[in-house]
C-alpha positions as CSV (number, residue, x, y, z in Angstrom):
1,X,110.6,-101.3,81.0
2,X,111.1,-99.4,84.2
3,X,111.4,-95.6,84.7
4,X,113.1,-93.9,87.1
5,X,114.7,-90.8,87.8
6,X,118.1,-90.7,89.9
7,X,116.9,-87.2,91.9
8,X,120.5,-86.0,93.7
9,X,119.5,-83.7,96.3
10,X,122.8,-81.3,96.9
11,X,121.4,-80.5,100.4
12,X,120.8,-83.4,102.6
13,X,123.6,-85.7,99.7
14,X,120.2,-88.0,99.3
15,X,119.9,-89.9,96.0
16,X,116.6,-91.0,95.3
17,X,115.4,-93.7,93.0
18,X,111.7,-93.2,92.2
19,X,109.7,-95.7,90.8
20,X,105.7,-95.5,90.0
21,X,104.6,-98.6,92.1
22,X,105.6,-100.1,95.3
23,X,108.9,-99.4,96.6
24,X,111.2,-99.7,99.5
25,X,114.1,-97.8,100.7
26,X,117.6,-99.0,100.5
27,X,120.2,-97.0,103.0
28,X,124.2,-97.4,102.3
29,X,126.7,-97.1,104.7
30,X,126.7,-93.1,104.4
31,X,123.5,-92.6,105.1
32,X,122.5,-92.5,101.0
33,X,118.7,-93.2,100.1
34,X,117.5,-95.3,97.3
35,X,113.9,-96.1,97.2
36,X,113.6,-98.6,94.2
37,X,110.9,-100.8,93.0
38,X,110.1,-104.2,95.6
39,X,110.4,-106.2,92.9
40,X,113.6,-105.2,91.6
41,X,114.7,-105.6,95.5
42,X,113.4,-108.6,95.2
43,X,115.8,-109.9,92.6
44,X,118.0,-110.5,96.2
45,X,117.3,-113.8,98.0
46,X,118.3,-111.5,101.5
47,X,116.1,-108.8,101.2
48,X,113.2,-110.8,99.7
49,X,113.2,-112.4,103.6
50,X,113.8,-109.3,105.0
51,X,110.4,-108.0,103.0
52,X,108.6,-111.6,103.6
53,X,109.5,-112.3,107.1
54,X,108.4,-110.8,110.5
55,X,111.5,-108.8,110.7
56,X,111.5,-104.8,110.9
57,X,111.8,-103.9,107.7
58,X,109.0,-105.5,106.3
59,X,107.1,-103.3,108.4
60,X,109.2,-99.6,107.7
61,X,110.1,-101.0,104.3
62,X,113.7,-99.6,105.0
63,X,116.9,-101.6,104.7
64,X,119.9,-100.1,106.1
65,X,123.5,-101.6,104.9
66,X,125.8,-100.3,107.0
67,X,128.7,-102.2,105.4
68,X,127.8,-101.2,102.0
69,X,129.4,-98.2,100.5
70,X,127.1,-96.1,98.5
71,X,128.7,-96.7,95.1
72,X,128.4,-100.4,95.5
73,X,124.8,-99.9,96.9
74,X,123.9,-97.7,93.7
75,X,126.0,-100.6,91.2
76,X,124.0,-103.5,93.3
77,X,120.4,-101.6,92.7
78,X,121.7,-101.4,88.9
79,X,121.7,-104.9,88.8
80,X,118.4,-105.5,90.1
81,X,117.0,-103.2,87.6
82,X,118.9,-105.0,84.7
83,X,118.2,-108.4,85.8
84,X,114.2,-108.0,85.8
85,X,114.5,-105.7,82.5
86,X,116.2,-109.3,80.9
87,X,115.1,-111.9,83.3
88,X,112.8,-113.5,80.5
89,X,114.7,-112.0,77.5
90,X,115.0,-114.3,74.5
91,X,117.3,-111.8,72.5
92,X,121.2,-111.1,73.3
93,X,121.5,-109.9,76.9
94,X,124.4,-107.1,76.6
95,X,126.8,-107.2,79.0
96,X,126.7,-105.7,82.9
97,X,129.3,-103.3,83.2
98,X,131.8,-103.5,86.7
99,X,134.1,-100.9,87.6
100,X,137.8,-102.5,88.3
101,X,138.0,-99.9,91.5
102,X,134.6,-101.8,93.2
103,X,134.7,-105.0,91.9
104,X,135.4,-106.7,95.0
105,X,133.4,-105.2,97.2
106,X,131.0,-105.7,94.9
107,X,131.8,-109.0,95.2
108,X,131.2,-109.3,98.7
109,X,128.0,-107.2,98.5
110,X,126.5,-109.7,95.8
111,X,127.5,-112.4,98.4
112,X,125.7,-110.7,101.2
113,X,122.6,-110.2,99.7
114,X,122.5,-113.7,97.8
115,X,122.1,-112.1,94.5
């Protein structure tokens, strides 16, 4: 499994995802921080040719997402995390939890980032 600790930083309002391997930072609309594990990120067909290509972010490993709110941002990096945690799972995978109140932007995040 993967651990992490969600590190919320009163201060500067950063939230901090902080993996022991190689990670990338992922920027919401606010201005919220999550570095996560690549390969987590990767679980999105978007960012993975963000990280792959010749574009910008390859190179600063920073995404920004200016149309995606934080909480959708934070619900969307859950997913990764769940998805490789039961990508090659052969017992019952439990279910992935959606708040009503973000559900369609969620929706349209998801659909953005080819998840």
């Amino acid at each position: 499994g993967h651990e992490f600790i969600i590190d919320r930083r009163p201060f500067s309002h950063t939230w901090c995802c902080r993996v022991m391997s190689d990670t990338i930072t992922l920027v919401s609309a606010e201005g919220h921080e999550f570095i996560i594990d690549r390969k987590c990120a990767l679980v999105s067909k978007t960012i993975s040719s963000m990280l792959e290509g010749s574009f910008l972010e390859n190179e600063s490993g920073r995404i920004n997402f200016r149309e995606i709110s934080t909480p959708v941002l934070e619900k969307v990096i859950q997913y990764f995390y769940f998805k490789v945690k039961y990508n090659n799972n052969t017992s019952p995978i439990p279910e992935f939890t959606i708040e009503p109140e973000i559900a369609l932007e969620l929706l349209m995040a998801a659909n953005f980032l080819d998840t």
